[in-house]
mmJSON file of the N, C-alpha and C atoms, coordinates in Angstrom:
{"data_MODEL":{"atom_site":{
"group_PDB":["ATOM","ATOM","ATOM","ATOM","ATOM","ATOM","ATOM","ATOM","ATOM","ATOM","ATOM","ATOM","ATOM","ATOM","ATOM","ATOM","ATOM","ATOM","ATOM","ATOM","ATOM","ATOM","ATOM","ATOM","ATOM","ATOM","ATOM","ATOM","ATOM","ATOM","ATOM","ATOM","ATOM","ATOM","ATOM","ATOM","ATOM","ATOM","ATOM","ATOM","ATOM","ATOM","ATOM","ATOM","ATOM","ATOM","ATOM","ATOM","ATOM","ATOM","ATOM","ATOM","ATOM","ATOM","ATOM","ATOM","ATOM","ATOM","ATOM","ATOM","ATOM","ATOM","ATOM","ATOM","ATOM","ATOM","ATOM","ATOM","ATOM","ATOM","ATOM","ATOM","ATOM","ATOM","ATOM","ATOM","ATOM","ATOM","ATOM","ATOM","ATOM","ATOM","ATOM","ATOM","ATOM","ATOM","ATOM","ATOM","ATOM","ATOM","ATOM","ATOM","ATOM","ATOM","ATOM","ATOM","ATOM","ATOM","ATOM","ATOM","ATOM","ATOM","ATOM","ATOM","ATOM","ATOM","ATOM","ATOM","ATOM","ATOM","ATOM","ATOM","ATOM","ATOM","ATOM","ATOM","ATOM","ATOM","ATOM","ATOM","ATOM","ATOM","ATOM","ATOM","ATOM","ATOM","ATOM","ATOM","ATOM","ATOM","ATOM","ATOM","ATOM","ATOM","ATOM","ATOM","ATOM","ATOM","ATOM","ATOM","ATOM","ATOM","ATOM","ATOM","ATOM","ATOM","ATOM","ATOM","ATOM","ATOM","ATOM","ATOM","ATOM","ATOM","ATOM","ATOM","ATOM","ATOM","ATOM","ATOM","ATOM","ATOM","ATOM","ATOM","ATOM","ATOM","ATOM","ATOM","ATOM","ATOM","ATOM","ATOM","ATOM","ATOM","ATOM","ATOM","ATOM","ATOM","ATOM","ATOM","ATOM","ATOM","ATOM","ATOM","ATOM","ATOM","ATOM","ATOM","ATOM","ATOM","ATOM","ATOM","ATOM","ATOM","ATOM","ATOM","ATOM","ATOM","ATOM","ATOM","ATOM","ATOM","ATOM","ATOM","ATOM","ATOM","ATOM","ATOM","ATOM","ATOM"],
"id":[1,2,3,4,5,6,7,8,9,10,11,12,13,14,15,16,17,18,19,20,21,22,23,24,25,26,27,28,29,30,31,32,33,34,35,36,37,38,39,40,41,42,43,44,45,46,47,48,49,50,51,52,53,54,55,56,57,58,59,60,61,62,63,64,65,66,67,68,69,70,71,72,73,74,75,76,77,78,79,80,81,82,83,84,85,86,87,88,89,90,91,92,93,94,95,96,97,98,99,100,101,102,103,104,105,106,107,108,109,110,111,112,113,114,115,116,117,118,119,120,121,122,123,124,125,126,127,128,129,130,131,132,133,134,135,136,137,138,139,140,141,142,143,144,145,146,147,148,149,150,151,152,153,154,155,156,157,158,159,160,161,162,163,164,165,166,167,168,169,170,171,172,173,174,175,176,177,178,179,180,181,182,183,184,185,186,187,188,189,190,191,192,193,194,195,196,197,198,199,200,201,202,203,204,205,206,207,208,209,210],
"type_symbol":["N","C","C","N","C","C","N","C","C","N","C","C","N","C","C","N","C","C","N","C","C","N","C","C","N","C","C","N","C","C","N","C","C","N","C","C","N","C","C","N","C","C","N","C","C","N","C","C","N","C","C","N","C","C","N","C","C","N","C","C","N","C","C","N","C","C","N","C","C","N","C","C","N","C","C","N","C","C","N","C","C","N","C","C","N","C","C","N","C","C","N","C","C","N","C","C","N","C","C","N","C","C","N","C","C","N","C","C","N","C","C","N","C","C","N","C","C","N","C","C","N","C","C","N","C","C","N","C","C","N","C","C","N","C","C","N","C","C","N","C","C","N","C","C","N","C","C","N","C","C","N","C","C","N","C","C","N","C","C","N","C","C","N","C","C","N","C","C","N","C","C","N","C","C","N","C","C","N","C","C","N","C","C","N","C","C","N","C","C","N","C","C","N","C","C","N","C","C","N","C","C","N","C","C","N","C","C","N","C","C"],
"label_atom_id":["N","CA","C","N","CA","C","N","CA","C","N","CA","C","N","CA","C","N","CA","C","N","CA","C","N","CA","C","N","CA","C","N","CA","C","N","CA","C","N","CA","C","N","CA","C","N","CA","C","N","CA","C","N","CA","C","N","CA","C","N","CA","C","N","CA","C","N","CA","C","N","CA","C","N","CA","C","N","CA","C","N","CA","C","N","CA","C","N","CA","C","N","CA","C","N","CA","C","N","CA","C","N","CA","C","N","CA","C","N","CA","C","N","CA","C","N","CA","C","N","CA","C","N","CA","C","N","CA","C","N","CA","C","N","CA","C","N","CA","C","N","CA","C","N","CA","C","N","CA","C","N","CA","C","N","CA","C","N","CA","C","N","CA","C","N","CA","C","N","CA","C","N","CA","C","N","CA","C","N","CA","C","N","CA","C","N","CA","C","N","CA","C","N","CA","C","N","CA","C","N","CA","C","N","CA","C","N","CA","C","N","CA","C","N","CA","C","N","CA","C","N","CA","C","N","CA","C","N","CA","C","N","CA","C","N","CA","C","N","CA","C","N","CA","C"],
"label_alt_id":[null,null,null,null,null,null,null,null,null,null,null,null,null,null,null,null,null,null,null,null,null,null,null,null,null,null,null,null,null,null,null,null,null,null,null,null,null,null,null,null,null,null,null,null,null,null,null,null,null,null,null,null,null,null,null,null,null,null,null,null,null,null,null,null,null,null,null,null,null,null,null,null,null,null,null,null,null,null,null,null,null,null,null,null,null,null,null,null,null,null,null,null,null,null,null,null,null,null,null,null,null,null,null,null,null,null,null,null,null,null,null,null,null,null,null,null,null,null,null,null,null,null,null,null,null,null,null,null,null,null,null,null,null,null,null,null,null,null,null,null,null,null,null,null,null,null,null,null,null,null,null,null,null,null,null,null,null,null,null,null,null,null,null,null,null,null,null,null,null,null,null,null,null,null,null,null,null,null,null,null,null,null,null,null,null,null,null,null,null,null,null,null,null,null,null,null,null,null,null,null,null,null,null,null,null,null,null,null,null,null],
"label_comp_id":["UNK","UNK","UNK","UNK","UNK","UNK","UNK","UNK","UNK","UNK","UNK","UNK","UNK","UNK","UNK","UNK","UNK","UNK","UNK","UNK","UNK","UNK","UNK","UNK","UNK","UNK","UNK","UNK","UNK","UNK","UNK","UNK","UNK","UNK","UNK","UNK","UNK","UNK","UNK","UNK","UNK","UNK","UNK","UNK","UNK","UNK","UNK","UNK","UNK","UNK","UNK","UNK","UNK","UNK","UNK","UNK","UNK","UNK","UNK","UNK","UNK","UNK","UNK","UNK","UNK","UNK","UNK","UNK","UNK","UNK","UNK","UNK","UNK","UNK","UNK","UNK","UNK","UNK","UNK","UNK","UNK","UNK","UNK","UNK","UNK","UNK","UNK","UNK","UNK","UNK","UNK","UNK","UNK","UNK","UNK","UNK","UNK","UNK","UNK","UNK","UNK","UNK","UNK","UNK","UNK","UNK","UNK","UNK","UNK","UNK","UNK","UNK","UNK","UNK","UNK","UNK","UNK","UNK","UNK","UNK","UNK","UNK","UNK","UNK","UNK","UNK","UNK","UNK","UNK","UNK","UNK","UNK","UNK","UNK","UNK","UNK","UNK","UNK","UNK","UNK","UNK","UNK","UNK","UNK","UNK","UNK","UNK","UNK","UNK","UNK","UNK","UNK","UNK","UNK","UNK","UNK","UNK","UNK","UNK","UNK","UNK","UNK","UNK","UNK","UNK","UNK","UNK","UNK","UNK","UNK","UNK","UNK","UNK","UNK","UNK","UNK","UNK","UNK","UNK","UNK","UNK","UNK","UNK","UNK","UNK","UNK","UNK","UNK","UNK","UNK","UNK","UNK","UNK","UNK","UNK","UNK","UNK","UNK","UNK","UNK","UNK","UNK","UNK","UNK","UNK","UNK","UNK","UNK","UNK","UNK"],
"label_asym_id":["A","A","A","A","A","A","A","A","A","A","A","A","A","A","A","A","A","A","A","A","A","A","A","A","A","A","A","A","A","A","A","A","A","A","A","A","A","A","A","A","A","A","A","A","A","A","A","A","A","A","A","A","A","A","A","A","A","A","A","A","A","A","A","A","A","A","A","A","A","A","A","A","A","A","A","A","A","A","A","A","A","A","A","A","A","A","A","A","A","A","A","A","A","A","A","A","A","A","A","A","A","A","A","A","A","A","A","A","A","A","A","A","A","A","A","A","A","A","A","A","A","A","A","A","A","A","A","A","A","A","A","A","A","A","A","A","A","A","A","A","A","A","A","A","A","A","A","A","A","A","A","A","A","A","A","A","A","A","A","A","A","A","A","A","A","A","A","A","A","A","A","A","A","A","A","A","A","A","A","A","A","A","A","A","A","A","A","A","A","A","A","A","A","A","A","A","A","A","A","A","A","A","A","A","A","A","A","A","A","A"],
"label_entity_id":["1","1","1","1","1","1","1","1","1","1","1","1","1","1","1","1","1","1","1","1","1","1","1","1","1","1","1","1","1","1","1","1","1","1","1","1","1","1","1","1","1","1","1","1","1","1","1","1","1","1","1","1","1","1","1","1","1","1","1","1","1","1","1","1","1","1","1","1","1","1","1","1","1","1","1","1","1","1","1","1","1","1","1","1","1","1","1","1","1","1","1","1","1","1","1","1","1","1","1","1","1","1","1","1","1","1","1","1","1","1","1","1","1","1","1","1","1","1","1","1","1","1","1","1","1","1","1","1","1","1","1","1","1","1","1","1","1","1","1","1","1","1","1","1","1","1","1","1","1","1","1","1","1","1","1","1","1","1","1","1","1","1","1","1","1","1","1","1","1","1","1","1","1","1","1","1","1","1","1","1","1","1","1","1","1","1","1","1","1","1","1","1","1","1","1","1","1","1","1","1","1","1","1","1","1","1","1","1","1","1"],
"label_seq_id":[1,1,1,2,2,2,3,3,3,4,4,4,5,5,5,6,6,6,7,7,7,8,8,8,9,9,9,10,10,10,11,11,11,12,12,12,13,13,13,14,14,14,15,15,15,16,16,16,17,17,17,18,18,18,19,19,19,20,20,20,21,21,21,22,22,22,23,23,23,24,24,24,25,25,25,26,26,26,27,27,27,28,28,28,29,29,29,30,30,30,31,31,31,32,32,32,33,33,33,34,34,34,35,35,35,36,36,36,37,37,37,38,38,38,39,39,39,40,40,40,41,41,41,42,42,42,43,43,43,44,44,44,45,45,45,46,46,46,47,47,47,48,48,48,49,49,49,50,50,50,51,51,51,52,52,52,53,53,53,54,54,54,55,55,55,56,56,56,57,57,57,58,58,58,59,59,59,60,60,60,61,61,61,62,62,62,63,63,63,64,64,64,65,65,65,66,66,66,67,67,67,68,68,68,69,69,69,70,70,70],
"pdbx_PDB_ins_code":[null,null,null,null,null,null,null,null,null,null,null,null,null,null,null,null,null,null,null,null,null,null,null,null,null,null,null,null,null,null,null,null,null,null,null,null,null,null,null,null,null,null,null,null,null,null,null,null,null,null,null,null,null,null,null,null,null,null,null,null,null,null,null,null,null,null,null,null,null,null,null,null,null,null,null,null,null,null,null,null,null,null,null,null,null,null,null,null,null,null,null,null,null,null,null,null,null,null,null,null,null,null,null,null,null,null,null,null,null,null,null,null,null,null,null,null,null,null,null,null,null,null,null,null,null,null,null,null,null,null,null,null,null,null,null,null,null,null,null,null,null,null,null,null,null,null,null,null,null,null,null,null,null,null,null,null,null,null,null,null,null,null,null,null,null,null,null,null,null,null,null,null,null,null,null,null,null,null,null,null,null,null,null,null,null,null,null,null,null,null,null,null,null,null,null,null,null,null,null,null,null,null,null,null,null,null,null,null,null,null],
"Cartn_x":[6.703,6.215,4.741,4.022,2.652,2.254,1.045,0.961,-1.089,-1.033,-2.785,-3.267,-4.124,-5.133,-6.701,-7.137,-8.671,-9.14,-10.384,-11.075,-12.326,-13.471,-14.615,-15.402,-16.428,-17.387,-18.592,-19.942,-21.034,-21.42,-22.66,-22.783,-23.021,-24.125,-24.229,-23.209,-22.15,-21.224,-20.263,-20.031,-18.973,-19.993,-21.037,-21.797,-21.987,-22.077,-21.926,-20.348,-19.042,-18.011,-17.815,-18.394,-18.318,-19.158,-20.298,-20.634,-20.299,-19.589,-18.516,-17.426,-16.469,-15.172,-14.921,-15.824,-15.633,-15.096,-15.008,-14.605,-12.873,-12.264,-10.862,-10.596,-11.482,-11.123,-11.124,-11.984,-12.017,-10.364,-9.336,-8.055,-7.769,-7.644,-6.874,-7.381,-9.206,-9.417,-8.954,-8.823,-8.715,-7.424,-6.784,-4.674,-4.686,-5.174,-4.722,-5.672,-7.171,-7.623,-6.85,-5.653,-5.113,-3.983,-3.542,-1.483,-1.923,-3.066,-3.19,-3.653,-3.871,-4.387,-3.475,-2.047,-0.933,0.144,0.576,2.043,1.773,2.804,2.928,3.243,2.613,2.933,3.286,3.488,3.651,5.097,6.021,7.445,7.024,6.379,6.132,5.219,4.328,3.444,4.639,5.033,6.452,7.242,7.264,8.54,7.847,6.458,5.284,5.392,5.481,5.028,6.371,7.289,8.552,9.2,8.459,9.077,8.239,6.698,5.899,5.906,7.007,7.667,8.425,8.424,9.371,10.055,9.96,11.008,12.103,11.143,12.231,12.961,12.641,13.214,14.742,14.047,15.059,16.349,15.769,17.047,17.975,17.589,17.908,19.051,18.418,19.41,20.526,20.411,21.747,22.456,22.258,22.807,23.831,23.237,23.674,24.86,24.781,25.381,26.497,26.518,27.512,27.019,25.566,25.579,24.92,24.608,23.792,24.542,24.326,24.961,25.05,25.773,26.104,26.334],
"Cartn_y":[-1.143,-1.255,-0.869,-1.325,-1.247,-0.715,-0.051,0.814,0.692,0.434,0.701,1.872,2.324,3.707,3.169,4.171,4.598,5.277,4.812,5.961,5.279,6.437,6.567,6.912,5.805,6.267,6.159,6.068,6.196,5.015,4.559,3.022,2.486,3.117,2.751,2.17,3.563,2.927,2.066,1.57,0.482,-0.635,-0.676,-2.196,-2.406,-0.742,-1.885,-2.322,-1.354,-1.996,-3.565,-3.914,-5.068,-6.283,-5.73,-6.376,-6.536,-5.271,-5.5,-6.272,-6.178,-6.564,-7.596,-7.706,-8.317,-8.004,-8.82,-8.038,-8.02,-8.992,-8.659,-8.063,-7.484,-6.36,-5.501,-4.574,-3.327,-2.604,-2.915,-2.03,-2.583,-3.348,-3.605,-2.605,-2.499,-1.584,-0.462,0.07,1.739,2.01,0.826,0.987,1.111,0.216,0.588,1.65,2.096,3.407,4.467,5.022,5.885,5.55,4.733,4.818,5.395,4.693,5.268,6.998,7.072,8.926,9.326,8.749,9.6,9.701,7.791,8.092,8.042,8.646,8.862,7.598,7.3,6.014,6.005,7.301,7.569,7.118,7.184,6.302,4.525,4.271,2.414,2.532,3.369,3.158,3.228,4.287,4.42,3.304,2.86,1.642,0.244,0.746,-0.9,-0.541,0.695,0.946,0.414,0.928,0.317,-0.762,-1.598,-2.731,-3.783,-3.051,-3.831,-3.684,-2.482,-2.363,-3.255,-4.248,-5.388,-5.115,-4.019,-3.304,-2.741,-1.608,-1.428,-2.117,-2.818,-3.712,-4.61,-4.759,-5.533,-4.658,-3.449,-2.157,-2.144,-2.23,-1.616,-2.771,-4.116,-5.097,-5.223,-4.718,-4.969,-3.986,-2.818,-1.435,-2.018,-2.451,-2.795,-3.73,-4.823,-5.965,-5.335,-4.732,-3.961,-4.152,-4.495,-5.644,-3.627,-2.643,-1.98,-0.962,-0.589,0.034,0.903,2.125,3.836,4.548],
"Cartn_z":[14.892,16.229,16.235,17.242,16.797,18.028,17.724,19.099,19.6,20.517,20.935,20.846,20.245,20.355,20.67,21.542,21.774,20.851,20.506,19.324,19.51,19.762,20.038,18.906,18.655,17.505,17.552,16.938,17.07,17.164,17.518,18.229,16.342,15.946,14.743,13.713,13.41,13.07,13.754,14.687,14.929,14.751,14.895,14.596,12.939,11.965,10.667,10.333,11.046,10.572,10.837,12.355,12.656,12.127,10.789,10.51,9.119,8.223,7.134,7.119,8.708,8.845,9.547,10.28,11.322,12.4,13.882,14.851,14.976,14.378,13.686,12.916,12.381,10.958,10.994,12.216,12.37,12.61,13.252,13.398,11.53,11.167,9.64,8.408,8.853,7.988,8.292,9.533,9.978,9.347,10.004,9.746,8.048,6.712,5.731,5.021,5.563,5.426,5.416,6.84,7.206,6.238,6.341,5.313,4.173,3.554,2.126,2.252,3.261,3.261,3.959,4.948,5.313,5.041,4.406,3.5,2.26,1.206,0.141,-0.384,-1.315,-1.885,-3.297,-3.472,-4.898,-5.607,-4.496,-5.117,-5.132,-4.105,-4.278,-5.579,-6.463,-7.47,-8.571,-8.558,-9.51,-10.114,-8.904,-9.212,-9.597,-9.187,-9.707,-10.919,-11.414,-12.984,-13.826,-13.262,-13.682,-14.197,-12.979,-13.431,-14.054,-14.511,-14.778,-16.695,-16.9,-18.174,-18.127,-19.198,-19.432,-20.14,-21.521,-22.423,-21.4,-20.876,-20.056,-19.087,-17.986,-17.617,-18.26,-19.589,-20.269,-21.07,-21.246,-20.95,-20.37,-18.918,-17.895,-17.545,-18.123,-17.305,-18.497,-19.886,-20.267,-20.181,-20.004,-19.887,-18.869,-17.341,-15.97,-16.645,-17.612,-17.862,-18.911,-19.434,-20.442,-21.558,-21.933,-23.442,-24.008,-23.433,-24.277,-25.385,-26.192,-27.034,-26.761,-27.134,-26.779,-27.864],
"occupancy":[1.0,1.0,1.0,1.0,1.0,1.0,1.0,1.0,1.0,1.0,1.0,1.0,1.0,1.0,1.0,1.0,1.0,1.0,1.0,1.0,1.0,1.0,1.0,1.0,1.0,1.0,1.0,1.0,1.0,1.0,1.0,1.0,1.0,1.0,1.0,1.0,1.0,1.0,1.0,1.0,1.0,1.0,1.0,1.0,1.0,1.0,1.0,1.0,1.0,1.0,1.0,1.0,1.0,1.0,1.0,1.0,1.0,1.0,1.0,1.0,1.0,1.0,1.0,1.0,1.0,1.0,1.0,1.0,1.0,1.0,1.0,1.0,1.0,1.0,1.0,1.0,1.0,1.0,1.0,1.0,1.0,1.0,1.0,1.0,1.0,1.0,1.0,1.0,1.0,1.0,1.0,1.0,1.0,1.0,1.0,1.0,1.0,1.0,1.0,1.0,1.0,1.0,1.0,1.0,1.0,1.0,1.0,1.0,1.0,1.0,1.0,1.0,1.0,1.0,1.0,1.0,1.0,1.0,1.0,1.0,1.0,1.0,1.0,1.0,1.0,1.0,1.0,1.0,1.0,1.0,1.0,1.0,1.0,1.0,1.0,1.0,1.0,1.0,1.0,1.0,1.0,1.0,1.0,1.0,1.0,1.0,1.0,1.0,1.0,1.0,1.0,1.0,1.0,1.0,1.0,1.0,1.0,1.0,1.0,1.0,1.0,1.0,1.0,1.0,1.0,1.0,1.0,1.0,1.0,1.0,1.0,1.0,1.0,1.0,1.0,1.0,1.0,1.0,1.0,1.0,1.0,1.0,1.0,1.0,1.0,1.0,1.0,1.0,1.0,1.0,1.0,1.0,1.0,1.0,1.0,1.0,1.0,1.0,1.0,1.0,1.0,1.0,1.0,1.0,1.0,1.0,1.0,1.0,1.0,1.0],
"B_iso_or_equiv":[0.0,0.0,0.0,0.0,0.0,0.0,0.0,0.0,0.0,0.0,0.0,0.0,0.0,0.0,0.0,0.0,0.0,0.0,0.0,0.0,0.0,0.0,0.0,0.0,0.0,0.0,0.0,0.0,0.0,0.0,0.0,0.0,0.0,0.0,0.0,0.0,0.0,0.0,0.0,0.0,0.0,0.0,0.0,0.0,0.0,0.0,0.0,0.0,0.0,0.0,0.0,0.0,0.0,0.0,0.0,0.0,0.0,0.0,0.0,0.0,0.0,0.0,0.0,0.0,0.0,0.0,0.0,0.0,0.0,0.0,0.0,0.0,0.0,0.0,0.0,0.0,0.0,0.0,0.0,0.0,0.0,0.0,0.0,0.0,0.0,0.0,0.0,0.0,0.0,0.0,0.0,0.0,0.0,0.0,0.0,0.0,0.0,0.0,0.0,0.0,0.0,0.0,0.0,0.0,0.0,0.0,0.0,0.0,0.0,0.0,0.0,0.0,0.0,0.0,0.0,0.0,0.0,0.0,0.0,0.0,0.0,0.0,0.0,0.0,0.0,0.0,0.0,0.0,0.0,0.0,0.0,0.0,0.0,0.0,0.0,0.0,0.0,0.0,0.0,0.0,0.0,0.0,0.0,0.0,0.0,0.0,0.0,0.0,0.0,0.0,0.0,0.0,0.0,0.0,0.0,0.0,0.0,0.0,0.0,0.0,0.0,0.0,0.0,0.0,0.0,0.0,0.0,0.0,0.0,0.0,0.0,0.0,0.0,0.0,0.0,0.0,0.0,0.0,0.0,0.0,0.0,0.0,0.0,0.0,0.0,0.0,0.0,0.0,0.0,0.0,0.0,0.0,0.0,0.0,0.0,0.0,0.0,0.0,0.0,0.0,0.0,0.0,0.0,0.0,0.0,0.0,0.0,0.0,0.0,0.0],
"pdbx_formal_charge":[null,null,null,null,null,null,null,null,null,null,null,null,null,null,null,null,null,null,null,null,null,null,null,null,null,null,null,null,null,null,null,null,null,null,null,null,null,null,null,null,null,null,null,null,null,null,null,null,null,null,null,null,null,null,null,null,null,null,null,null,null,null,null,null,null,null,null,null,null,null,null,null,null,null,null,null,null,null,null,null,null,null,null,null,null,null,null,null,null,null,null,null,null,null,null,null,null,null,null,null,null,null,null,null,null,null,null,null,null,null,null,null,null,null,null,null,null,null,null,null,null,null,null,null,null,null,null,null,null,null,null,null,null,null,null,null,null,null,null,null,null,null,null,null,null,null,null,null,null,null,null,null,null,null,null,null,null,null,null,null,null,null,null,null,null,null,null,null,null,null,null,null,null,null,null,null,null,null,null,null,null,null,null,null,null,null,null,null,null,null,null,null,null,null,null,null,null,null,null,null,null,null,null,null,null,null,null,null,null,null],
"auth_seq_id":[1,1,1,2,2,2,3,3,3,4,4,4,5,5,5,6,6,6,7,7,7,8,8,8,9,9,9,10,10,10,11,11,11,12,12,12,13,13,13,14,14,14,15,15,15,16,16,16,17,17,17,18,18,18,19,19,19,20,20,20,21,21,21,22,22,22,23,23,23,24,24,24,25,25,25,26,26,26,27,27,27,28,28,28,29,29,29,30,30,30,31,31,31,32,32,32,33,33,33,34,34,34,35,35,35,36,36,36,37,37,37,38,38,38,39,39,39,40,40,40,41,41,41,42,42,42,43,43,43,44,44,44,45,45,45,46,46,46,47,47,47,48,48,48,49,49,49,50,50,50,51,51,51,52,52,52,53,53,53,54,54,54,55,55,55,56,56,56,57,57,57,58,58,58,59,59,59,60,60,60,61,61,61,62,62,62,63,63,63,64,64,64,65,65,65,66,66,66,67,67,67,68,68,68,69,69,69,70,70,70],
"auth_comp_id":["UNK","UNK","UNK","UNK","UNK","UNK","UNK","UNK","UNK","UNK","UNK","UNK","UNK","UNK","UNK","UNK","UNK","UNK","UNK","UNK","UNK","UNK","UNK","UNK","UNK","UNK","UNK","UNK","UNK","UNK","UNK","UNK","UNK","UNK","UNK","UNK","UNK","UNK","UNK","UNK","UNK","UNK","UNK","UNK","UNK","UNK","UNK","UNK","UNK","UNK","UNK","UNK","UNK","UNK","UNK","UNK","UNK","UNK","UNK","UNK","UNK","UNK","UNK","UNK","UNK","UNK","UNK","UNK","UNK","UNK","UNK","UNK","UNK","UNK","UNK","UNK","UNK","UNK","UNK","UNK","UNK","UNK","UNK","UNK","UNK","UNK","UNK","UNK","UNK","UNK","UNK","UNK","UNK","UNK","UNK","UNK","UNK","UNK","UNK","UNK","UNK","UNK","UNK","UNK","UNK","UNK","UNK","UNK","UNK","UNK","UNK","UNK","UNK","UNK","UNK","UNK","UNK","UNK","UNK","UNK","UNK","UNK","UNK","UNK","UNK","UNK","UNK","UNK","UNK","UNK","UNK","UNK","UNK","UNK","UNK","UNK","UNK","UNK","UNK","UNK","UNK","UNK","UNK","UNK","UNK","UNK","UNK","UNK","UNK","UNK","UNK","UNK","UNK","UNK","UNK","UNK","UNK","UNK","UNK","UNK","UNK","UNK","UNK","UNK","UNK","UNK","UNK","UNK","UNK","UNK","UNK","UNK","UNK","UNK","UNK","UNK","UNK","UNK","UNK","UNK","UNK","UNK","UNK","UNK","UNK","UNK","UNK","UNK","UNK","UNK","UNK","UNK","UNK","UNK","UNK","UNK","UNK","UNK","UNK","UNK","UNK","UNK","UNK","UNK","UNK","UNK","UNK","UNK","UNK","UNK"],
"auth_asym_id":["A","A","A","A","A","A","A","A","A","A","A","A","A","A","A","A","A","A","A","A","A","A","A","A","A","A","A","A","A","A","A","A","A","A","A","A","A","A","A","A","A","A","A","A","A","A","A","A","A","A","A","A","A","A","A","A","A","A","A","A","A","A","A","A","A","A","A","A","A","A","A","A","A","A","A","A","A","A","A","A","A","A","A","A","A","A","A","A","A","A","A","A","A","A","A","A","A","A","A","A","A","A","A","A","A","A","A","A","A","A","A","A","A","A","A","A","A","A","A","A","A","A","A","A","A","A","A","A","A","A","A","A","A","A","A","A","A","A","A","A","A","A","A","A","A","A","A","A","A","A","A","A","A","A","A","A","A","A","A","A","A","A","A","A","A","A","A","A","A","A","A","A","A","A","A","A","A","A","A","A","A","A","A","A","A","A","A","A","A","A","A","A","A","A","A","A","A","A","A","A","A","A","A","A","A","A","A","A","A","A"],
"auth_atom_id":["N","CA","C","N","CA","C","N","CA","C","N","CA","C","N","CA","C","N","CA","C","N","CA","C","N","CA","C","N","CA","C","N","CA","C","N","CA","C","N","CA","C","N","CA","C","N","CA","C","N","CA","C","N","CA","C","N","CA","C","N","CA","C","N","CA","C","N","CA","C","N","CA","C","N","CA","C","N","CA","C","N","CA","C","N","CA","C","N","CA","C","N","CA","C","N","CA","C","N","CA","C","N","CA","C","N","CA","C","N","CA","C","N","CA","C","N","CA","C","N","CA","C","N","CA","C","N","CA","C","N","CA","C","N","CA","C","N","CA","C","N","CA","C","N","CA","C","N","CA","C","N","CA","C","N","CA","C","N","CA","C","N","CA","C","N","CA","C","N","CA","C","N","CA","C","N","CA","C","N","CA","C","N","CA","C","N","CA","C","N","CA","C","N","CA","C","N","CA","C","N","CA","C","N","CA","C","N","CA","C","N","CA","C","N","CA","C","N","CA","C","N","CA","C","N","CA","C","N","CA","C","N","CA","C","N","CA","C","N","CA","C","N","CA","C"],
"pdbx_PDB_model_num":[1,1,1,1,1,1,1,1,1,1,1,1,1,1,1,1,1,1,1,1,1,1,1,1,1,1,1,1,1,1,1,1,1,1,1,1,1,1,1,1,1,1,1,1,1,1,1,1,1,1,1,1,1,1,1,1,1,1,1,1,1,1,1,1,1,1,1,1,1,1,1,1,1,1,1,1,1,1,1,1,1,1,1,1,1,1,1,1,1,1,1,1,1,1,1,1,1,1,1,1,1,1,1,1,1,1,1,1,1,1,1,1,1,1,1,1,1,1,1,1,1,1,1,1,1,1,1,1,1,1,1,1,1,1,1,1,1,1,1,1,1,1,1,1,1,1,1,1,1,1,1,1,1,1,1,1,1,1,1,1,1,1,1,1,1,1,1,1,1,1,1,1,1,1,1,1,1,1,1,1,1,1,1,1,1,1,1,1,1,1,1,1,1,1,1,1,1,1,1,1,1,1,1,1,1,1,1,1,1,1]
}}}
């Protein structure tokens, strides 16, 4: 759900964001500025690392499949 906020800034800066971002860009930059500095993203990096192991990966799926040895 997405929500409207007010936020007041210096004239300066809102005219270079608007001239970095554009005038559609300014909430997109603020919004993924803030996630990356309020949620933890350290389990979504985890699991990029994960599966970007293809050894492992390919472990994992015969283990799941019965083919792995014990």
């Amino acid at each position: 759900m997405r929500k409207r906020i007010t936020i007041t800034l210096d004239g300066a800066l809102y005219e270079g964001l608007q001239r970095t971002v554009g005038k559609r860009g300014v909430s997109r930059l603020i919004e993924d500025l803030l996630r990356r500095r309020l949620i933890d993203t350290s389990l979504d990096e985890g699991y990029r690392s994960m599966a970007a192991d293809q050894r492992r990966e390919t472990e994992a799926l015969e283990w799941c499949n019965g083919f792995g040895t014990t």
